[in-house]
Each structure stands twice: as C-alpha cells, then as structure tokens.
C-alpha positions, -999 to +999 in steps of 0.1 A: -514+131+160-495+119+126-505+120+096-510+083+081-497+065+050-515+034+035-510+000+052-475-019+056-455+013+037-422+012+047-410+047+048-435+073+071-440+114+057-426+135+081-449+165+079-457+178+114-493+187+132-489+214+154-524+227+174-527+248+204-553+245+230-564+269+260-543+263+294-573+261+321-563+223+335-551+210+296-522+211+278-515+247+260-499+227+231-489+199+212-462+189+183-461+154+175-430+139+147-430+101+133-393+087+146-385+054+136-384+025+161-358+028+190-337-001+189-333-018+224-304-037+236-302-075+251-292-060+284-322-036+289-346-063+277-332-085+305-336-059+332-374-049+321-382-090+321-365-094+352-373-067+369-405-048+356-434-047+376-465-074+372-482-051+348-458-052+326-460-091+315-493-078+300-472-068+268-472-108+247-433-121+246-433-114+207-458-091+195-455-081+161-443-042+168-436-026+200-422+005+210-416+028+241-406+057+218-422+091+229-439+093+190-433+054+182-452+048+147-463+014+130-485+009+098-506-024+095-536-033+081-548-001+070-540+017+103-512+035+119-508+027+157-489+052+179-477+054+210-483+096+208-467+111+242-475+141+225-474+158+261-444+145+266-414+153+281-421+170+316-420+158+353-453+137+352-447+118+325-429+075+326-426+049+306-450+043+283-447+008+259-471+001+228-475-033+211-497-048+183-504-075+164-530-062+146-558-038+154-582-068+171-554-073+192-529-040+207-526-020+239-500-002+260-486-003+293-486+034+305-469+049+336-478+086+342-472+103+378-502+101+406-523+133+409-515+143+370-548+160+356-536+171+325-537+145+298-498+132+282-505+106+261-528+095+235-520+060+225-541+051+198-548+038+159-562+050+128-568+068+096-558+093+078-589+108+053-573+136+034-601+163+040-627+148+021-657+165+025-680+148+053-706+155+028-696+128+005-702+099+035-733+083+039-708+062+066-687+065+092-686+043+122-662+023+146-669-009+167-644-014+198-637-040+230-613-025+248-601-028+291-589+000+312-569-006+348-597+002+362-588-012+400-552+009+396-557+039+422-552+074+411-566+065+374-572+096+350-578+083+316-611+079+292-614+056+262-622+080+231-627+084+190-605+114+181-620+129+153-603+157+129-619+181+108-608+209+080-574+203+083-573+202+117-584+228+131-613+212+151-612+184+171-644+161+183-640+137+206-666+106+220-654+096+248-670+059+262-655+050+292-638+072+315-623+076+347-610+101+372-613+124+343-627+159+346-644+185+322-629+216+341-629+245+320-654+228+291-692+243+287-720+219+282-737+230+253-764+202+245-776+169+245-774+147+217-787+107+212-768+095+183-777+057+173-799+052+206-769+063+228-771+095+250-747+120+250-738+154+267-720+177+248-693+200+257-671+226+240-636+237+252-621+263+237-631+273+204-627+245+184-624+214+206-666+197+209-664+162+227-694+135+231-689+125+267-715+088+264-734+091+297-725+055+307-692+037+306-697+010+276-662-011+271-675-028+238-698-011+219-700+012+183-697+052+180-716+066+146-689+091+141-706+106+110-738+114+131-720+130+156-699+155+129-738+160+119-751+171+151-729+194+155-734+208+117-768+207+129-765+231+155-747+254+140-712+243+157-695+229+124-700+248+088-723+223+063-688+221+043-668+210+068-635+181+062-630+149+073-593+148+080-583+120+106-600+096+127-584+077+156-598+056+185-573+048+221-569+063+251-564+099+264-538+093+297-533+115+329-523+096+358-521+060+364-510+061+397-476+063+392-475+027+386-473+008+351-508+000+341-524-022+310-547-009+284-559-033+258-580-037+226-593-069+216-614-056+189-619-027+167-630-016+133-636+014+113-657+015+083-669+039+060-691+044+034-702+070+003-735+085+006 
C-alpha cells in the first residue's frame, strides 16, 4: 500500500512499495503508485445514476472524496483512504468506487468477477509509522463497525488490519470477518488468544503471518501490538523488529460479478508509548 503523509496535506510523496509474494492461489506481486483523483465528466455521472445497478446508490450523493481510480488516494483526519486495486489490471478485475466522509463513515462499492480466488483489491485506511521500533509502544489498537455483502453469491473477501513491519518486509494480518476466503497454501503454526479473543495462526510464505479470529465479529477491537508480540514471542519476528504501516479494510476476490457495498461506520486507531 502507499506510504502516508500527515492529515489534509495537499500534495502526496510518490515513493513506490513493491513486495513479492509466492504464486500457490495469491498474487506473485504487487506495485501500488498514489495518482491524483480522476476527474469524471457530467455525462458519465448521468449514465452511472441512471443506469448503475441498486448497489450502487449505496455510495451518499455527495460524499466528501470519491474515486474509482485503480490507486485513488485521500488524506483526512489523520488517515489516508485508498481505493488500492493493487492486483489490478487483469481479466477478473471491475469497477471498483471508494468514498469517505471521514473514517466513522467510508466504504466501497467493489465489482470483481465470480469464481476469482485470488485477492485484487484492498480498499482500506490508515497510517503511516515510519519504522519506529515496536519496542517503544506500550499501545497499539483499533476499534471497527464495519458490513460486508454478505447475501451477494459468489463472495470472497475478509475484513482485516494490515499490519507492516521493518520496512516492509513482513506483513501480519487479523483478519475478523470473512467469507468464501481460503488459506490454501498457508501453514498453521499456532494458536494465540490476544485480549480474550482466539486466534489461529498461519504463515504463508516467508514473511506473510495472519491472525485468522475464529469467529466472524463485524464490530469489535484488534490489539495489534499484542499480536506483533506473539509472534516476537515465538520466535517468528526479531525482539527489534519496526513498526512501519498499519491499515484496516477489506482484502477483495470475487463479489459475484456484481457491484457489491462495503461500509465502515466506525473506526479508530490509537497508540500509545510504553
């Protein structure tokens, strides 16, 4: 994902994150570049108002940013919201609109091809941390309320922090409410109960560890900085590890090949020194 400037600048860095992951059922790689806003004109608003489907009206009349660019960008509040087809271009992958008004209140409308198992987007929001060493936090949690289509047939998509560490080269993911998605490839390597919720843990790859909450919760709290600790712990993560980035949205496959709504009426991230 991109890197993040402080809330409501004006002009985005343009530095690039490039990672590459295994190809057994995921994506072998991903490059993801800020753009600015694609301008849309009166005519094609007309034809999406007219004629979009039902899932579509989802998206509020005048939200305060919206954007169906592939790696659409907005800074607010202290977060940056992205649309993030970082998978993005190839045959599965449709329309996919962001808006926000703030981060209580954002979502997407996402159209991705039936039968797609590989994730293509991650629409999400969050921050950037600048590789300060996890051992400096005596805090760092999130609170959420967010909906998933979850009566759209065909679903593949899981609600989930994305969590960075030494300069992005590992990943950790908690994933909280999921469906039609699939571990394939990923080796179970523990169980963990991190603030009275139960987890299974999983590796994929060499650097990729995601908390998979054995329940789907739509509102709730992940203690992210007792999850990077688990797995410093265990020896998965070195004691000196990097807080880089954190994010929180959704990881899409397939909805079906029809638009479907994802929404966020709440969420918060706050950290703390130790």
């Amino acid at each position: 994902m991109d890197h993040f400037l402080a809330a409501d600048a004006v002009v985005y860095p343009v530095v690039k994150q490039i990672y590459a992951r295994p190809t057994t059922g995921r994506p072998i790689g991903r490059v993801t570049l800020m753009l600015k806003r694609t301008l849309t004109v009166l005519i094609s608003a007309a034809v999406l108002i007219l004629f979009a489907p039902s899932a579509f009206a989802s998206i509020p009349q005048h939200p305060r940013w919206e954007s169906s660019a592939a790696n659409g960008t907005w800074s607010h509040g202290g977060y940056l919201f992205q649309n993030d087809k970082w998978n993005c271009p190839q045959a599965a992958c449709g329309k996919q609109t962001i808006w926000a008004d703030s981060a209580n209140d954002w979502g997407v409308v996402s159209n991705m091809a039936a039968g797609n198992t590989a994730v293509l987007t991650y629409p999400d929001l969050g921050k950037l941390f600048n590789d300060r060493p996890v051992s400096d936090f005596g805090v760092v949690r999130n609170g959420f309320t967010e909906s998933m289509p979850k009566g759209t047939k065909g679903l593949s998509a899981e609600a989930a922090d994305d969590v960075w560490l030494d300069q992005y080269h590992i990943e950790m993911m908690i994933w909280v409410d999921s469906i039609g998605r699939s571990l394939a490839g990923s080796i179970r390597i523990g169980n963990a109960t991190i603030s009275g919720q139960h987890f299974t843990v999983w590796k994929y790859g060499r650097t990729e560890f995601d908390f998979v909450l054995t329940h789907n919760e739509t509102s709730g709290e992940t203690n992210i900085l007792a999850s990077i600790n688990w797995l410093i712990s265990h020896g998965k993560v070195a004691a000196g590890a990097t807080l880089t980035q954190a994010d929180f949205g959704w990881e899409i496959c397939s909805t079906g090949g029809h638009p479907a709504d994802f929404q966020i009426s709440k969420y918060w991230l706050h950290t703390g020194a130790r």
